[in-house]
N, C-alpha and C positions, 0 to 999 in steps of 0.2 A: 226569212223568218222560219223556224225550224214549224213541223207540224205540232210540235207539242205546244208550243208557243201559241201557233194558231189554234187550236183545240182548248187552250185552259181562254184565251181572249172570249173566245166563241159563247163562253156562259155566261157572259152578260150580257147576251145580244136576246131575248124576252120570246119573239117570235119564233117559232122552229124553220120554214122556211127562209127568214134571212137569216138564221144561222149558218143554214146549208150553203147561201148562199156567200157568206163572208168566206166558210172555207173554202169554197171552189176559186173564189179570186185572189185569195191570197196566196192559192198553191198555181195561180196560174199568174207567168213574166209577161203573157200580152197580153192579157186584159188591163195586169199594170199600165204596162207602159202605152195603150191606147187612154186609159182612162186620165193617166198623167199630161197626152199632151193637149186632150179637152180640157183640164182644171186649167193648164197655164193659160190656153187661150181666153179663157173665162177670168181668169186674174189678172192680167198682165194689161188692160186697162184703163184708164179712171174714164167714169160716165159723169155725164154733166145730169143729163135726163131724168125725171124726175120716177118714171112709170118704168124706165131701164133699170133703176136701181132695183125699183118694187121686184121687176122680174129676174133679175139676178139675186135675191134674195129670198124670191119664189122656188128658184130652183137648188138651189143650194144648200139654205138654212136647211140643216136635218138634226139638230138639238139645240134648243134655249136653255141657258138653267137661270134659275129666278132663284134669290135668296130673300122671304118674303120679311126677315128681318135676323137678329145678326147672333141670341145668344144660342152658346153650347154648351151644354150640364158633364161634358169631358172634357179630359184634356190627355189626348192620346199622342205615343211617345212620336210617332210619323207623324204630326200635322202639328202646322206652327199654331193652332191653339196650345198647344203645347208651354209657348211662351208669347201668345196677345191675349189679351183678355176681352173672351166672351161669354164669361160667368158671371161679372159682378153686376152687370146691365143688361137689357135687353132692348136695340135700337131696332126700330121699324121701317120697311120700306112704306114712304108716302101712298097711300090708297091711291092716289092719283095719279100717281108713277105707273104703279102695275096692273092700273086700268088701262093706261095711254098704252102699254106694253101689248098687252091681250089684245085692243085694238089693232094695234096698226099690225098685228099677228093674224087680224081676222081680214083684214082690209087686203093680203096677201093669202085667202083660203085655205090659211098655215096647216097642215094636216101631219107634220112631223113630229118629234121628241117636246115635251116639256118635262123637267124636270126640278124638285125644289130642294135637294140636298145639294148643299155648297159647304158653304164652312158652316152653319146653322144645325140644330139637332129639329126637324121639321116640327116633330109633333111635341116639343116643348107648348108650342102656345095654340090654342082653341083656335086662334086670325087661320090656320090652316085650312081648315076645312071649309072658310069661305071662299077664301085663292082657289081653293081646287073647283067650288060651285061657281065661280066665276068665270074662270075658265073654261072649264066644261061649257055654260051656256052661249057663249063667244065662238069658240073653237068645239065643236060634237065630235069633230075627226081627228084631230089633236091625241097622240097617245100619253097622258098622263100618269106619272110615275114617281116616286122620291126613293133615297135610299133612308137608312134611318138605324140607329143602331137600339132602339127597341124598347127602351127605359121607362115610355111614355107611353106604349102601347098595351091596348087591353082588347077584350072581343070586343066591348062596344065603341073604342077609336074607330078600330078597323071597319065596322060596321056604319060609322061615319062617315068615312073615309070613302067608304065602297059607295053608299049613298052621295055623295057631293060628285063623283063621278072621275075616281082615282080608278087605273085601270092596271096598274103595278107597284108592287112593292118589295125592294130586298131590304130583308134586315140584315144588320151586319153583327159577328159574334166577332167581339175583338178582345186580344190576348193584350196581357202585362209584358212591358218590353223582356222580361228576362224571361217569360215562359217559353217553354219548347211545346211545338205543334204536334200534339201526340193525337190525332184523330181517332183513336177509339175514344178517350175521355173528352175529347171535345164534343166527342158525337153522342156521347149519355149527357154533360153541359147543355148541349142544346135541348135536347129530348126534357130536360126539368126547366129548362126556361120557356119550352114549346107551352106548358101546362096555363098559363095564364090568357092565351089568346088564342088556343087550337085543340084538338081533339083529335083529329084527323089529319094523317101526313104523311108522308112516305120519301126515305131516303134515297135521291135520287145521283149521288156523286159521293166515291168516300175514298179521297187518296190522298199520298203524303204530304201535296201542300191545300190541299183543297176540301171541304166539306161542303153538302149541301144538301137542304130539305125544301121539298114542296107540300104547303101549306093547304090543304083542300078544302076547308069547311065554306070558303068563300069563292063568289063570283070574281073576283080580280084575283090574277097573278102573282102570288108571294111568293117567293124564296127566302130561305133560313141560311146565309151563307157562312162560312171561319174561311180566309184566307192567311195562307203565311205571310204576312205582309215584310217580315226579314227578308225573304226573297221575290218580292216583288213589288216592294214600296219604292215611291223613289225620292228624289231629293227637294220636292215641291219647290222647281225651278229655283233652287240654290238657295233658299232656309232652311233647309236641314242639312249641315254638314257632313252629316255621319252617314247619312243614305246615299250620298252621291256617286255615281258610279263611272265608269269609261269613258271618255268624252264621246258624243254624241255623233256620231257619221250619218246617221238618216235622216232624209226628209222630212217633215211634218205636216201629217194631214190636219189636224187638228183645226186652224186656224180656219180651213177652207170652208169648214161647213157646221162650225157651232160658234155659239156666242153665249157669256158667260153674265151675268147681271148682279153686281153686290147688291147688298142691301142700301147701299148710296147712293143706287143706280150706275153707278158705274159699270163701263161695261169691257171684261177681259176677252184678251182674244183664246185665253187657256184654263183651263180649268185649275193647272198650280198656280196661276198669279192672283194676287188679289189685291187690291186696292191701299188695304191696309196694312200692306208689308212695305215697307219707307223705298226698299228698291227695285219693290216692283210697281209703284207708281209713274213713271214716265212710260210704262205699258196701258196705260190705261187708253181707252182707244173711242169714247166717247163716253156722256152724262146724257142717258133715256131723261131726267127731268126735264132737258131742254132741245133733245135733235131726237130724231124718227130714227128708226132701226135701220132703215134702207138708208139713211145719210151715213151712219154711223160705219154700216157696212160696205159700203161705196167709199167712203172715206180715203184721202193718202195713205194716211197713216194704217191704214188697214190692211189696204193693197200691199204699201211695201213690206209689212209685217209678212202677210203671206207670201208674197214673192221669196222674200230674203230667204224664210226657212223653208217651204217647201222647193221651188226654183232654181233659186242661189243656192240652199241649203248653209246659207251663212249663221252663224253659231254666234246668239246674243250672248253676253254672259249668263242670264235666267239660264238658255235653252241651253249649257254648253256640256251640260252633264246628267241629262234629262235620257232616261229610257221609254217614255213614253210613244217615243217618235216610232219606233219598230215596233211597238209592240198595240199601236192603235189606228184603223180603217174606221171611218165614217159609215155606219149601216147603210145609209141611202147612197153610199156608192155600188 
């Protein structure tokens, strides 16, 4: 991976310390290749054990993301809301689902990533900022965070937000498919949509495909970011024809160390699959309403997911035009 590659990755990693620290092992071939042949050992295979899973799941899981129910008030040209619809309804994750969830995340001293942007606009509906006091009081070490593209936010959300015990936040500035990324006007764009939730902030990134502000009136984390998503969106595991690029030659870390949760419960092993996409259902890799997270992720069907693509590096049709693979390391690696 080139170091520019590494460097633009690198700003969405929250911490400044594992930032530093994602660049150092991405510019270094043997920490890869030791770290690669501890994952395979660790995948390569299936526990019967009940407390084996828990602990392989212990050590691993370093991002959940929950979608705590399904509608989005856009429909942007890279994401297949684009053409499913979740604007006309809005379905709920069972309360009792993303209880059971938070559990057996506590039952595991889970102290890693939770996050609740999926295919959902988070702060569409008030149930938010219960999920996040929920969590929080389950999990205290748990790093809580969503992204959110900003519609629904005001000082007093955020205020909310900060109080239930959300520890991060990016908003996202996003462009009309036929606009060009002209980041001086993007970066006055944000500066008049900063006015409704900020006062205070400072431009911390401003380059040709990137923009980005730090939000300071608050105790949590915010970033204000515009990415060119032309050049760096991709083909959300083959629903979008038009974004798909090269076929795919790298490995995938992805599966190794996150797990994905629709609002059906369902649970992806990728953040572009999702349940509701007709062919990306035979990915579905277990249902949280009725199996424990450590089944789900001890599972065959789990293992040989990550075997195949990380290991094998065998090329699903989903995975077979996907840039994600090169261009994404797990923080808690």
């Amino acid at each position: 991976m080139s170091k520019f590659c590494v460097k633009l990755i690198s700003f969405f990693i929250f911490n400044k310390s594992k930032r530093k620290l994602f660049r150092k092992l991405m510019n270094n071939e043997n920490i890869i290749s030791n770290i690669k042949e501890e994952i395979i050992f660790n995948i390569s295979n299936l526990l019967s054990d009940t407390e084996d899973k828990k602990k392989l799941l212990a050590k691993h899981l370093g991002l959940i993301e929950i979608e705590t129910f399904s509608f989005c008030n856009r429909k942007c040209w890279f994401c297949p809301n684009s053409f499913i619809d979740r604007f006309s309804q809005n379905l709920y994750m069972r309360e009792e689902t993303y209880l059971k969830i938070i559990r057996e995340l506590s039952e595991i001293n889970y102290s890693g990533n939770i996050t609740y942007s999926r295919y959902n606009e988070p702060f569409a509906d008030e149930i938010i900022f219960k999920r996040i006091q929920q969590a929080r009081e389950l999990l205290p070490n748990a790093n809580l965070y969503t992204h959110t593209n900003g519609d629904y936010l005001t000082k007093e959300s955020l205020k909310k937000a900060e109080k239930a015990g959300l520890n991060a936040i990016k908003i996202q500035y996003y462009l009309k498919k036929n606009e060009n990324f002209d980041k001086t006007l993007i970066l006055e764009n944000m500066k008049k949509k900063l006015k409704k939730y900020s006062s205070k902030y400072t431009v911390t990134q401003l380059k040709d495909d990137y923009v980005e502000i730090k939000i300071l009136d608050y105790k949590m984390d915010i970033i204000y970011q515009a990415i060119n998503f032309k050049n760096f969106a991709c083909d959300r595991a083959g629903s979008i024809d038009e974004l798909s690029t090269n076929d795919r030659i790298h490995p995938c870390f992805i599966p190794l160390n996150n797990m994905y949760i629709d609002y059906n419960g369902s649970v992806m092993p990728c953040c572009n699959l999702r349940s509701d996409i007709k062919e990306h259902d035979k990915y579905i890799m277990g249902d949280t309403n009725k199996t424990t997270l450590w089944d789900i992720f001890a599972s065959p069907n789990y293992v040989d997911f990550r075997r195949n693509t990380f290991v094998k590096n065998i090329k699903y049709p989903v995975c077979s035009k996907c840039n994600f693979a090169i261009n994404y390391v797990p923080q808690n690696l």
